[in-house]
DOLUMLO-332851 format. One line per 10 residues: number of its first residue (from 1); for each residue x, y, z of N, C-alpha, C, O. Coordinates in steps of 0.2 Angstrom, whole numbers. Example, Ala and Ser with C-alpha at 12.3 -4.5 7.8 and 13.67 -1.06 7.14 Angstrom:
<sites>
1 = 66:-28:39:62:-22:39:66:-16:39:71:-17:42  64:-11:35:68:-5:36:64:0:39:67:6:40
</sites>
This chain:
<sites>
1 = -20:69:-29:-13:73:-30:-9:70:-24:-11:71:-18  -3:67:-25:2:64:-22:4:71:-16:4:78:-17  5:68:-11:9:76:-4:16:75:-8:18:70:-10  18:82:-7:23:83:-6:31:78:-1:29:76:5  36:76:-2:39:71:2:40:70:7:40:65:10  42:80:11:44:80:16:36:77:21:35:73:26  32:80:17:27:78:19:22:70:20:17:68:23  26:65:15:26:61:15:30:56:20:28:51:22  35:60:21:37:54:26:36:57:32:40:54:36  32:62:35:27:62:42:22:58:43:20:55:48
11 = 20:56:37:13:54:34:16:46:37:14:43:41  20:46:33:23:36:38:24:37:46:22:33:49  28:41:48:30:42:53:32:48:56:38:51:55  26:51:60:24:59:61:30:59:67:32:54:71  32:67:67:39:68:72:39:75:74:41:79:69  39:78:81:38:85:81:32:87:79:27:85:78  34:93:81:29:100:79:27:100:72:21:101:71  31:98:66:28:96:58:24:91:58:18:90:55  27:86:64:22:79:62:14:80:65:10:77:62  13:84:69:7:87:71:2:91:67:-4:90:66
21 = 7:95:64:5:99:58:1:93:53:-4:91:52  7:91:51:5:86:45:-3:81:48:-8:81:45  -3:78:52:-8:77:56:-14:79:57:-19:75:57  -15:86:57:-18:89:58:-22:89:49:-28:88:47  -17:89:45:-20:90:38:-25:85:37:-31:86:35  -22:80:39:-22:74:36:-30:71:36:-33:67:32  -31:75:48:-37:73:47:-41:76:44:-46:73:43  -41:81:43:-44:84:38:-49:80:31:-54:78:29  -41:79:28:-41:75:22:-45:70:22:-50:70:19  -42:66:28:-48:57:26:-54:58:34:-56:54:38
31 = -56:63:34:-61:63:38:-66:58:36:-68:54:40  -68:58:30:-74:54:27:-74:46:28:-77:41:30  -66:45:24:-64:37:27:-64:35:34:-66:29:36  -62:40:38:-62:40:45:-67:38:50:-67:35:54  -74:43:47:-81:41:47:-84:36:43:-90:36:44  -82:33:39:-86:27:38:-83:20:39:-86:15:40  -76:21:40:-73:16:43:-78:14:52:-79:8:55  -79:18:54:-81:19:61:-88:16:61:-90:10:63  -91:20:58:-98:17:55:-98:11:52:-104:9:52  -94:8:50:-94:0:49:-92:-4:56:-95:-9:58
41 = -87:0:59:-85:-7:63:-90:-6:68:-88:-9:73  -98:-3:69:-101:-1:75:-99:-4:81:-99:-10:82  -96:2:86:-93:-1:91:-98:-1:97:-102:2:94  -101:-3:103:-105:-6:107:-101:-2:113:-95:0:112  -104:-1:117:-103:0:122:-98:-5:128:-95:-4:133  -100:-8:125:-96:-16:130:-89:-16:125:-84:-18:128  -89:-15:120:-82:-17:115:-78:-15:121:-78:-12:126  -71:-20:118:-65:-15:121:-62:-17:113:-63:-23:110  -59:-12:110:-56:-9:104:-50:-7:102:-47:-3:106  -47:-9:97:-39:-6:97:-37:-1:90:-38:-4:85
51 = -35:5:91:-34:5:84:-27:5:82:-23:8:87  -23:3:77:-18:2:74:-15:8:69:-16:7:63  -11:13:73:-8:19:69:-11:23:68:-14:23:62  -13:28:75:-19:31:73:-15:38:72:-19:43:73  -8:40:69:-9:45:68:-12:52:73:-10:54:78  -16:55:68:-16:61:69:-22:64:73:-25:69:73  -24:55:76:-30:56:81:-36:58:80:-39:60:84  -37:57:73:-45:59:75:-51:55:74:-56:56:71  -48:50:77:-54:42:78:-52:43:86:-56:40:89  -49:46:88:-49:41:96:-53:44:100:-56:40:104
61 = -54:51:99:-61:52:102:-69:50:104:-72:50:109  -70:48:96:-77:45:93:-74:38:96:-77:38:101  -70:34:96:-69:27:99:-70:27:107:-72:23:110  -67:33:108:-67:34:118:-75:36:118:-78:34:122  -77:38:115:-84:39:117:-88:34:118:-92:34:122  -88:28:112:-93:24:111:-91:18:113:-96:14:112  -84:14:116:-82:10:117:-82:9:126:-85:12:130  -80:5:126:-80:3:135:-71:2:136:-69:3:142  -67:2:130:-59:2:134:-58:4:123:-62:3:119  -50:8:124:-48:9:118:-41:8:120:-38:12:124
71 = -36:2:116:-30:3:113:-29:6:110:-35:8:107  -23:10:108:-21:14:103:-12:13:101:-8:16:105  -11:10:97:-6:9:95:-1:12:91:-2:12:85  4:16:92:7:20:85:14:16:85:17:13:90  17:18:79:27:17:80:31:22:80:37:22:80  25:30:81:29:35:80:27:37:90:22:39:93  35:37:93:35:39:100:32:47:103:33:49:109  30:50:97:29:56:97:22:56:99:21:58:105  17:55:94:12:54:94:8:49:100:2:49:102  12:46:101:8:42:107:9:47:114:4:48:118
81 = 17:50:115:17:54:120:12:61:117:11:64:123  9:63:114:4:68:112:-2:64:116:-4:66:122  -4:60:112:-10:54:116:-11:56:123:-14:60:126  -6:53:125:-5:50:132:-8:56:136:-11:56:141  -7:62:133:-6:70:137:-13:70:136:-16:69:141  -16:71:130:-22:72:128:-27:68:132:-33:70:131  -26:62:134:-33:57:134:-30:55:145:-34:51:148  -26:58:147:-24:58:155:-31:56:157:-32:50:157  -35:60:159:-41:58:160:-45:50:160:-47:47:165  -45:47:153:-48:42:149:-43:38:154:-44:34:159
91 = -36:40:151:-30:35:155:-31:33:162:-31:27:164  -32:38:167:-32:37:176:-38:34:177:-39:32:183  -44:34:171:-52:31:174:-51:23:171:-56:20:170  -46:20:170:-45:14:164:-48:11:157:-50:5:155  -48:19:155:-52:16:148:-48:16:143:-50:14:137  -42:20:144:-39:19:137:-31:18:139:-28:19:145  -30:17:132:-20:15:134:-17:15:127:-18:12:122  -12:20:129:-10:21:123:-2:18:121:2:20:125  0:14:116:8:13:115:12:13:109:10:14:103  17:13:112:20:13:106:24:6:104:27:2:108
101 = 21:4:96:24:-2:93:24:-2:84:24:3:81  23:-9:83:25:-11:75:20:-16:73:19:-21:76  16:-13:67:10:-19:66:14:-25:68:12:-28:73  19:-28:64:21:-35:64:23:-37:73:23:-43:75  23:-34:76:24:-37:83:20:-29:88:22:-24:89  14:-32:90:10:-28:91:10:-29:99:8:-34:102  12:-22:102:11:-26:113:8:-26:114:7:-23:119  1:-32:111:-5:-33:115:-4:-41:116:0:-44:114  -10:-42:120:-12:-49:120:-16:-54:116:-20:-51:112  -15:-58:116:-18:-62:112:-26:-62:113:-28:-63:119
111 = -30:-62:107:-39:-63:108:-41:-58:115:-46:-60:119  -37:-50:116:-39:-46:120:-44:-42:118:-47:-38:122  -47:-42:110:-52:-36:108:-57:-40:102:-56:-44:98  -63:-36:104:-69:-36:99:-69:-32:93:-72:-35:88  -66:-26:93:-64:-22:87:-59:-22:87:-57:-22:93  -54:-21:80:-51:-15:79:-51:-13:71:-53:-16:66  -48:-5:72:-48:-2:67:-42:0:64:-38:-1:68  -41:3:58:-35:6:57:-34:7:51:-32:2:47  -34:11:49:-36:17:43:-28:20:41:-23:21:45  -28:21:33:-22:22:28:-15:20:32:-10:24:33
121 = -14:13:36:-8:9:40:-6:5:33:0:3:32  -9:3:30:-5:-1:25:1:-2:22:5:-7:21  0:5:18:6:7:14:12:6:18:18:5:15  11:6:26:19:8:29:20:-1:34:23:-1:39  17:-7:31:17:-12:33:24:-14:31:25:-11:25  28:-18:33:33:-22:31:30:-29:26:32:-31:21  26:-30:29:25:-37:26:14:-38:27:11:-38:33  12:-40:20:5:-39:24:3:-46:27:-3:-46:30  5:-51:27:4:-56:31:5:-56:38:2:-58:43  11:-52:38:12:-54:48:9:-48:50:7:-48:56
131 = 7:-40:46:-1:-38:49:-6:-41:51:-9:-40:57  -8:-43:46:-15:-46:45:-13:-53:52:-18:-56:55  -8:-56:53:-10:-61:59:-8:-60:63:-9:-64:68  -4:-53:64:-2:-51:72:-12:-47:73:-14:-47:79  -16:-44:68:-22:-41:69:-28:-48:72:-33:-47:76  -24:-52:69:-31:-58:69:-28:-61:76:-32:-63:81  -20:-60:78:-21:-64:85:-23:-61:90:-24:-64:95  -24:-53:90:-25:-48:97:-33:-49:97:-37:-49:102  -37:-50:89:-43:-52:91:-47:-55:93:-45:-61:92  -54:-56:96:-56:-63:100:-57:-66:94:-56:-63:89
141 = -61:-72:95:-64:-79:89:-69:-74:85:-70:-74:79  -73:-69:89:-79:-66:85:-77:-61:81:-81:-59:77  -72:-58:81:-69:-51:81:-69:-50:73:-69:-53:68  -70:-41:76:-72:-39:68:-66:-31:68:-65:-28:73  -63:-30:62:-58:-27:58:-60:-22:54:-62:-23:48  -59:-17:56:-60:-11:50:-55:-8:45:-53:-4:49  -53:-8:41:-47:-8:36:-46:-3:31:-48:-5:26  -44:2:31:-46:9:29:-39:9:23:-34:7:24  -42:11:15:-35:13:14:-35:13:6:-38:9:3  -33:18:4:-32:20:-6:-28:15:-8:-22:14:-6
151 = -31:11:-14:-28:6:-19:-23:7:-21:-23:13:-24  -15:4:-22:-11:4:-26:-13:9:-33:-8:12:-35  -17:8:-35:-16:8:-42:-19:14:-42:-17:17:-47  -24:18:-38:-25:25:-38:-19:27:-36:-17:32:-39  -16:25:-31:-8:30:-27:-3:30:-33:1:34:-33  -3:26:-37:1:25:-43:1:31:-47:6:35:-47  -6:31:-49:-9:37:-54:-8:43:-50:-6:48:-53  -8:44:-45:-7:50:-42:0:54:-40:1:59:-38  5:46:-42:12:48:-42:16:47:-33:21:50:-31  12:44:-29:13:44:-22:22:41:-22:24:36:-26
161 = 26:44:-17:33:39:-19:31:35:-17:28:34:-12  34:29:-21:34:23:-19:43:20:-15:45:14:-16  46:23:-13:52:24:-8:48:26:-1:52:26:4  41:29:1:40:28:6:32:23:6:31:19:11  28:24:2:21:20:2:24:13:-2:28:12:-6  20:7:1:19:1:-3:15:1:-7:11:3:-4  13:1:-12:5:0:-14:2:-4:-13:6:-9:-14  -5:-6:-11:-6:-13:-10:-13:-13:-13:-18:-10:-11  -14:-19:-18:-20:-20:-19:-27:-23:-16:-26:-29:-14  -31:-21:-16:-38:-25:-13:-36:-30:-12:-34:-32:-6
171 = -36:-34:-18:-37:-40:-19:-29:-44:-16:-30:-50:-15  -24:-42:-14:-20:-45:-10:-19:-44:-3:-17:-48:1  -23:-39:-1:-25:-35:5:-28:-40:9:-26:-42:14  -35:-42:5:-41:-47:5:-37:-52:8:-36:-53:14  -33:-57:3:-30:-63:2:-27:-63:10:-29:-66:14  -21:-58:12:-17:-59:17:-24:-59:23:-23:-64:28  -28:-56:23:-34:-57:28:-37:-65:29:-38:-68:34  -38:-67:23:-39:-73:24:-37:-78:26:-40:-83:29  -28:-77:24:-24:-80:24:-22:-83:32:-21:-89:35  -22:-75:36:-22:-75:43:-28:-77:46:-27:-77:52
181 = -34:-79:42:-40:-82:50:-45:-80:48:-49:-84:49  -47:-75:45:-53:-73:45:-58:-73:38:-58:-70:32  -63:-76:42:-66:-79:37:-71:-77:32:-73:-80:28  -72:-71:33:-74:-65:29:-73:-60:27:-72:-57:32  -73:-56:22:-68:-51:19:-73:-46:15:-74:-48:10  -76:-42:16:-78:-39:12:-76:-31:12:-74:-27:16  -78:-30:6:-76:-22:3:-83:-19:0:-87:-20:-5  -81:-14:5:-85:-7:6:-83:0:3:-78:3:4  -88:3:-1:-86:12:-5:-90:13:-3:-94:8:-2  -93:22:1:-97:23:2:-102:26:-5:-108:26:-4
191 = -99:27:-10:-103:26:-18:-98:23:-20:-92:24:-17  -99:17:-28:-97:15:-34:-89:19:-35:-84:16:-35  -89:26:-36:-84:29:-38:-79:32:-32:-76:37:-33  -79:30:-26:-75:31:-23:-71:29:-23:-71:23:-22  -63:33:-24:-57:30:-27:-55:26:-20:-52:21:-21  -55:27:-14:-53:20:-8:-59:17:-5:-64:20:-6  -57:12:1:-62:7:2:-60:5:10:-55:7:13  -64:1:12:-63:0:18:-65:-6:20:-71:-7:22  -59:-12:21:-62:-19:23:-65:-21:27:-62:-19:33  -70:-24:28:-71:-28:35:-71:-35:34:-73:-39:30
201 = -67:-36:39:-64:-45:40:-69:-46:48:-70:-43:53  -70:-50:46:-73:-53:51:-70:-61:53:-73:-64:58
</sites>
């Protein structure tokens, strides 16, 4: 079932007190993709990891726990100053940092991380190629990508507006991955009939 719009366009870009709220749903919602996206990228202790629009935070936890440093990227200045308040601690011992940007031009460094993640970010890409190679330049040469996100073609069915979601399919999903560098793509359900999936590019 397609969210309602006001609620749809928090969901691209959370703002305020609703944006919170909505957030708050949401992790709710994709808790499951959220935890299996994680469980695939197995983070290491030595990682330093980045996630890409994390929304309504409820990865960054399970990441600051298990990682050795955590980026956290959003385009919404709200939630990052949320971030920033909540994780003070992580931030003054230098384990995590959080900012505010744009997948397509992302403030990080180039080949600065072993992981990242970044769960239902697609829909609100501009373009999936300059994703996928601004993702593959902050990566080192070994770096491994967790990619969280429901197929076009179920948000279709479900009526999702497409005046704020892109739809994007697997299989073009996959291609702009490969297209940018990475030489492995594979797609993950935790069963056969789970309507989204979760890439790992390697």
């Amino acid at each position: 079932m397609a969210p309602p719009r006001l609620i749809a366009r928090h969901l691209a870009h959370p703002r305020g007190v609703f944006g919170r709220f909505v957030g708050g749903l949401m992790n709710r919602h994709n808790s499951r993709m959220n935890r299996f996206a994680l469980e695939l990228l197995d983070v290491k202790p030595s990682d330093r990891v980045a996630e890409i629009g994390f929304g309504g935070g409820a990865t960054l936890a399970p990441l600051l726990d298990r990682a050795a440093h955590l980026t956290a990227v959003d385009r919404s200045q709200d939630v990052v100053a949320w971030a920033t308040a909540r994780y003070r601690t992580a931030i003054d011992a230098g384990r995590a940092d959080f900012r505010t940007g744009e997948i397509e031009a992302l403030p990080l460094q180039n080949g600065q991380f072993d992981k990242v993640c970044s769960v239902n970010t697609v829909y609100f890409w501009r373009s999936l190629s300059a994703g996928a190679s601004e993702i593959r330049r902050v990566l080192k040469t070994d770096g491994v990508l967790a990619l969280g996100f429901l197929p076009g073609d179920a948000m279709e069915r479900s009526g999702y507006p497409e005046d704020i979601f892109a739809f994007r399919a697997v299989d073009d999903v996959g291609h702009a991955l490969r297209q940018a560098g990475f030489g492995t793509v594979e797609i993950h359900r935790p069963e056969p009939g789970t309507a989204w999936n979760v890439l790992v590019a390697r």
